[in-house]
C-alpha positions in Angstrom: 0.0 0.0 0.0 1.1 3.5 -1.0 1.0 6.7 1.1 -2.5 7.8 0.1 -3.9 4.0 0.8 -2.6 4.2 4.1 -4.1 7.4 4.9 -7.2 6.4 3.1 -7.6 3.7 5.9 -6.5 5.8 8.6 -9.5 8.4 7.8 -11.8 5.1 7.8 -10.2 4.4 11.4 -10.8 8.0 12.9 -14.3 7.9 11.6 -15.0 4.6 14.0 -13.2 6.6 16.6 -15.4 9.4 16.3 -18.8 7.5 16.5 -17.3 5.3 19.5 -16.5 8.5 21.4 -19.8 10.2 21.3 -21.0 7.0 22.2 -19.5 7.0 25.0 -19.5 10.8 26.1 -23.6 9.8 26.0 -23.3 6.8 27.7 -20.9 9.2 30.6 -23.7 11.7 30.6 -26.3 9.3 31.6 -23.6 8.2 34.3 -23.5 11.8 35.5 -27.3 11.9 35.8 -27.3 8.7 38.0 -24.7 10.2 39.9 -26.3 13.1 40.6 -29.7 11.9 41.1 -28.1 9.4 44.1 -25.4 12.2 45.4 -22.3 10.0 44.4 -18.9 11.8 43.6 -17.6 12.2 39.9 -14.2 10.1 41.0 -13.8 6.6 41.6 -10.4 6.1 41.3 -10.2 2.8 42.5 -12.3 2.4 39.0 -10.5 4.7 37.0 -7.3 2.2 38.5 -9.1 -0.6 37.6 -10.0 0.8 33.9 -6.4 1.7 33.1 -4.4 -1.6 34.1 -7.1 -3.8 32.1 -7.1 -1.6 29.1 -3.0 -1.7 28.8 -2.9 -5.5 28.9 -5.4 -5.5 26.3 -3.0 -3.7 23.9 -0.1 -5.7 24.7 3.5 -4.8 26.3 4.5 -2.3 23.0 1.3 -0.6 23.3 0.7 -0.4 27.1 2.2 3.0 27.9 0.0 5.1 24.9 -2.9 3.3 25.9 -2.8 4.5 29.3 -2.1 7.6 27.9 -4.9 8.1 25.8 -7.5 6.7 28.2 -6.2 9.0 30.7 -6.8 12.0 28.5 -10.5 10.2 27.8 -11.1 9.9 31.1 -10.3 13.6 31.9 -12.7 14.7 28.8 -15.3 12.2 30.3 -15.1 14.1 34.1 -14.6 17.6 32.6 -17.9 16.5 30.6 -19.9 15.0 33.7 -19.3 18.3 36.1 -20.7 20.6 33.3 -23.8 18.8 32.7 -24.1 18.8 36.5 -23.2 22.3 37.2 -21.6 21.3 40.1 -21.0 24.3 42.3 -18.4 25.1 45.0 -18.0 27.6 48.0 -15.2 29.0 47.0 -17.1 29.6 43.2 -19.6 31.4 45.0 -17.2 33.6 47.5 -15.7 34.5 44.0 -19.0 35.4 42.3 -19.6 37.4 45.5 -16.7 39.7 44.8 -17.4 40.3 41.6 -20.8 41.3 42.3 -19.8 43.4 46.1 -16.4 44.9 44.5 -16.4 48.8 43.5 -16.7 49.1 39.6 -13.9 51.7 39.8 -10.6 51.2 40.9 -9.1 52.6 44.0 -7.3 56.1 43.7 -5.7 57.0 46.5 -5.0 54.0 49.1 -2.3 53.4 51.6 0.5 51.3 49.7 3.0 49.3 51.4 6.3 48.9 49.3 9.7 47.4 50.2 12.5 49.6 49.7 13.1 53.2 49.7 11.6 56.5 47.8 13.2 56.0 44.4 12.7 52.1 44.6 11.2 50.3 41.2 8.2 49.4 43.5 7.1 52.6 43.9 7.2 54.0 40.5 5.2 50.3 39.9 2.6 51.7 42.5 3.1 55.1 40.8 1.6 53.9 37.7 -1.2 51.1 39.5 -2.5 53.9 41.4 -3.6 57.5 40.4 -2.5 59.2 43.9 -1.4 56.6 46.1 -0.2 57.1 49.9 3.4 55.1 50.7 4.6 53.4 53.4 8.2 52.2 52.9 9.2 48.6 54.9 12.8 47.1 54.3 11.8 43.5 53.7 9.0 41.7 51.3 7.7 40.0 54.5 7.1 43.1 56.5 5.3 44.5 52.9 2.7 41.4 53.4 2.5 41.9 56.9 1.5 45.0 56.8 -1.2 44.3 55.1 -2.1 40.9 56.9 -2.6 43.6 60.0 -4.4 46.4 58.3 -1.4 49.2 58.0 -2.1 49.4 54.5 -4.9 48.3 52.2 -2.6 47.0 49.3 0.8 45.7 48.8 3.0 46.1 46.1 5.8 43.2 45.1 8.0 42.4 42.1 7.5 38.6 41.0 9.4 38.2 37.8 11.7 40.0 35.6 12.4 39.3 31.6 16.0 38.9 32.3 16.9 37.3 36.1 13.6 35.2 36.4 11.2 35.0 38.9 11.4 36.5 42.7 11.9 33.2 44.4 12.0 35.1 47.8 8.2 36.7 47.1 6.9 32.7 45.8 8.1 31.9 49.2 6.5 34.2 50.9 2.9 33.5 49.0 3.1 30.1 50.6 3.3 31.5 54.3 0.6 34.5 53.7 -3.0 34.9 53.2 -3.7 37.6 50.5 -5.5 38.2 47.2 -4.0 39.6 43.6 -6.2 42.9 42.4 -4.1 43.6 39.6 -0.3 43.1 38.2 1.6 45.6 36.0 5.0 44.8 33.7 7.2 48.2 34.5 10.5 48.5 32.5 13.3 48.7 34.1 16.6 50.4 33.2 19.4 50.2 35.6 21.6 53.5 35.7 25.3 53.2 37.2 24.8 55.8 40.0 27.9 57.8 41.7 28.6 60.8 43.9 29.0 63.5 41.5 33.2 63.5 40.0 33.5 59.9 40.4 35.2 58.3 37.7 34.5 54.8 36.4 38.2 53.6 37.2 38.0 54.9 41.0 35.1 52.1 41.4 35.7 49.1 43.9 32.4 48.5 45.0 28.7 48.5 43.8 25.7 47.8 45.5 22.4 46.9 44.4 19.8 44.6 45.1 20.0 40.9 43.5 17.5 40.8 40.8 19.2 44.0 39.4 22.6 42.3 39.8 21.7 39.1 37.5 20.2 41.6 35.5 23.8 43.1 34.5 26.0 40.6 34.8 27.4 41.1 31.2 28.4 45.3 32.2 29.8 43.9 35.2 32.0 41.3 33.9 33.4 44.5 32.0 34.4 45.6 35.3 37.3 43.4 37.1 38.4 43.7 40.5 34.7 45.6 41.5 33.4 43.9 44.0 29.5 43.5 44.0 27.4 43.8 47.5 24.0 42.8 47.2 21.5 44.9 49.0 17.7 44.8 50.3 16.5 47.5 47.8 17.9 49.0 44.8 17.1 52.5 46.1 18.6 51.7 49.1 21.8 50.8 47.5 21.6 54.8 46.0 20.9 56.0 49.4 24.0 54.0 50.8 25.9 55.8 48.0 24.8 59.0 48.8 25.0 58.8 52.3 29.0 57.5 52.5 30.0 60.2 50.9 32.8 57.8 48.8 33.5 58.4 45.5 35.2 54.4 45.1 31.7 53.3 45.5 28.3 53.3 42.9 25.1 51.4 43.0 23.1 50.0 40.5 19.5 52.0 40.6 16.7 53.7 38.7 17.3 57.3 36.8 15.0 58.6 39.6 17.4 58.1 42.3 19.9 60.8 40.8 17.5 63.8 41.6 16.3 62.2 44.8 20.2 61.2 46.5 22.3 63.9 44.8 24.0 61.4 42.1 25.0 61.2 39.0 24.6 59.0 36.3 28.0 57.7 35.3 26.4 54.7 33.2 22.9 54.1 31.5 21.0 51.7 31.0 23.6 48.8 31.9 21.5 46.1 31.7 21.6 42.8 29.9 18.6 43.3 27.9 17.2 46.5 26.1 13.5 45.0 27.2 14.1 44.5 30.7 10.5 44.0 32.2 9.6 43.4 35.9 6.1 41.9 36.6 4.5 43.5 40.0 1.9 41.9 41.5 -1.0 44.5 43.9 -2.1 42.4 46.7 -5.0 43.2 49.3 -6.1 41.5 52.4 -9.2 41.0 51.0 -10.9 39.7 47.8 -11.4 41.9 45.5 -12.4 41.4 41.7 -12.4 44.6 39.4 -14.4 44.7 36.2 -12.0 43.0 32.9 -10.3 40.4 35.2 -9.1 38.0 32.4 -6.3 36.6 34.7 -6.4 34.2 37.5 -3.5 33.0 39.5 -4.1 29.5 41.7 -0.9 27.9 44.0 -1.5 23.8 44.8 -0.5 20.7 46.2 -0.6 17.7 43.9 -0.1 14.3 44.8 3.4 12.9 45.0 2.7 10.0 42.6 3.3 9.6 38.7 0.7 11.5 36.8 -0.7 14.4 39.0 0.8 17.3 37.2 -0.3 16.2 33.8 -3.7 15.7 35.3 -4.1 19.5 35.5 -2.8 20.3 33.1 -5.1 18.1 30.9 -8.2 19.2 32.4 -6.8 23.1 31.8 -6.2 21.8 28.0 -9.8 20.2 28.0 -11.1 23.7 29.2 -9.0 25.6 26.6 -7.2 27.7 29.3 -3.8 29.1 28.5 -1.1 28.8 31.2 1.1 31.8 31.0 3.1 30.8 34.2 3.9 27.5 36.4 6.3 28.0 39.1 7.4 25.0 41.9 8.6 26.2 44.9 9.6 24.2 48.0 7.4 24.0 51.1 8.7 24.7 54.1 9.1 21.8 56.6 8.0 19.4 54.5 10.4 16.8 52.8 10.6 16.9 49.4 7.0 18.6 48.7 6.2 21.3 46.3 3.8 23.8 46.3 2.6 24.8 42.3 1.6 27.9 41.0 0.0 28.7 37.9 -1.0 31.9 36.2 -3.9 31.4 33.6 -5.4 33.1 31.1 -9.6 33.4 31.5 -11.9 35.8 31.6 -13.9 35.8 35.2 -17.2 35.8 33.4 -16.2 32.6 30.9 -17.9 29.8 31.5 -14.7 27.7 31.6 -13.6 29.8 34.5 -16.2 28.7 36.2 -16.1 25.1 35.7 -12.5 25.2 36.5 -12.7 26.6 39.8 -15.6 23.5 40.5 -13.3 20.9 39.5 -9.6 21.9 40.6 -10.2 20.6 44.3 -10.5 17.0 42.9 -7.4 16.8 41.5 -4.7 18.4 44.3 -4.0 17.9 48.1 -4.7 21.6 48.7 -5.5 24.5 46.8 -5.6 28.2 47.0 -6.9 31.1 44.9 -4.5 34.1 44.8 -7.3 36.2 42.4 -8.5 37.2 39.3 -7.6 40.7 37.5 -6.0 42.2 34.5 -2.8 43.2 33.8 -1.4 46.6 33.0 1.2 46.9 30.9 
């Protein structure tokens, strides 16, 4: 048989697989009725077990794995399929819809922020552009930013996540495991570092420059062009500026925003030094409280999957089955625990979608624990 023959019996093939699988998406519907009508879950998995070890023996030792495969994926479709046409509903689907109905159409204008750093730090100018007239409260650490708004000192938070270059903020994923809080909205800033100095410093008097780390990794090629300089890493890159300013060396610089110049007396001895012409950092706005403003198109979730073969791709499938885009999936360690990670995904949906919805009805059957970090839009 030629090409063309082969295909010609491959169409015949899909055909059968077509009719057999609407066959069987009826026959699951009917399940989910029976279900339903006698209050019995969705998941067996002893079943599903049972289903998958007696379907790979039928195909045989060279065929076992795809089988499994491909009736995992079929199962997925055939639970995705039963909790829509049994609009199961959830508490936390409701505390969701809540918000969206009890949150102010118009975002806030002039609340008490809480950023890490210093004036001059990227965080503010991020805040800067969130809010129209924001009040600032400085705090020297991304812990003491979420705990002051765990206790009330300020209404939102302000915190950089990723950045185009160095990668995500592993400190600030840490930190989301340990705190209760909810994402309103997330803007990408661009960031240019500027190579700061006390005014007549020349770039061969340099032995030291400070900065925080993020902007470190974020110039590593300019400083490589630099031997003998010894690099500090700092809490803030604002602060390093400030510790420029305020030593009143001219062997020293720091690695900061333009802003910093006005604010600390410097001058800019080198711009825009980092790796990347497109340097992007991601900032996340954080409240105590739920809060869902109109356009919410994003959604950010953190869980705990089973430590077995499998669990990952199960979410994943049921995101594909649900056409959801994943923009970000992060694993971060949990604390005191060996070996276990805690996921974190950033999606693309629109609150209102009815895929939203089902999602947040069927996530809790497939992790150990699961948290909703929000829904918003991103500003850009």
């Amino acid at each position: 048989m030629n090409l063309s023959d082969l295909r010609v019996e491959i169409d015949k093939i899909d055909d059968q697989l077509v009719s057999l699988f609407t066959q069987r998406m009826d026959i699951a519907a009917q399940i989910a009725d029976f279900k339903k009508e006698n209050n019995l879950p969705i998941l067996v998995p002893a079943r599903e077990r049972d289903k998958l070890q007696d379907v790979a023996e039928k195909a045989g030792a060279d065929m076992a794995t795809y089988t499994r495969a491909l009736y995992s994926m079929l199962f997925e479709l055939s639970r995705s399929y039963q909790s829509k046409r049994n609009s199961i509903t959830t508490p936390l689907f409701h505390q969701i819809m809540d918000s969206v109905e009890n949150t102010p159409k118009l975002f806030p204008q002039a609340p008490m922020v809480a950023c890490q750093g210093v004036e001059g730090a990227y965080s503010q100018i991020a805040c800067e552009k969130i809010f129209k007239n924001p009040f600032i409260m400085y705090f020297k650490n991304f812990d003491a930013v979420f705990n002051a708004i765990d206790q009330g000192l300020c209404q939102y938070g302000i915190l950089p996540i990723e950045n185009s270059t160095a990668g995500s903020v592993k400190t600030v994923y840490d930190l989301m495991i340990k705190h209760n809080f909810s994402i309103i909205r997330t803007f990408r800033l661009k960031v240019d570092h500027n190579l700061m100095v006390l005014p007549g410093t020349k770039l061969s008097d340099i032995k030291e420059i400070y900065s925080h780390e993020q902007a470190i990794n974020q110039c590593r090629g300019y400083l490589s062009t630099l031997p003998g300089v010894k690099v500090i890493p700092c809490e803030n890159t604002a602060v390093a500026a400030q510790m420029v300013a305020q030593s009143g060396r001219k062997d020293v610089a720091a690695l900061s925003s333009r802003a910093c110049a006005t604010l600390y007396g410097l001058e800019c001895l080198a711009a825009s030094v980092q790796d990347k012409g497109n340097n992007r950092t991601r900032f996340i706005c954080i409240s105590k409280n739920l809060e869902i403003y109109p356009g919410a198109d994003k959604t950010s979730i953190m869980m705990v999957l089973p430590h077995k073969p499998g669990a990952l791709y199960k979410v994943l499938a049921r995101l594909f089955v649900l056409g959801i885009n994943v923009t970000k999936l992060e694993s971060r360690p949990i604390p005191d625990r060996d070996f276990e990670f805690m996921f974190y995904f950033d999606l693309e949906t629109s609150i209102y979608s009815e895929e939203f919805a089902q999602l947040m009805c069927e996530l809790d059957e497939l992790c150990e624990e699961f948290k909703y970090l929000g829904s918003y839009c991103e500003v850009v």
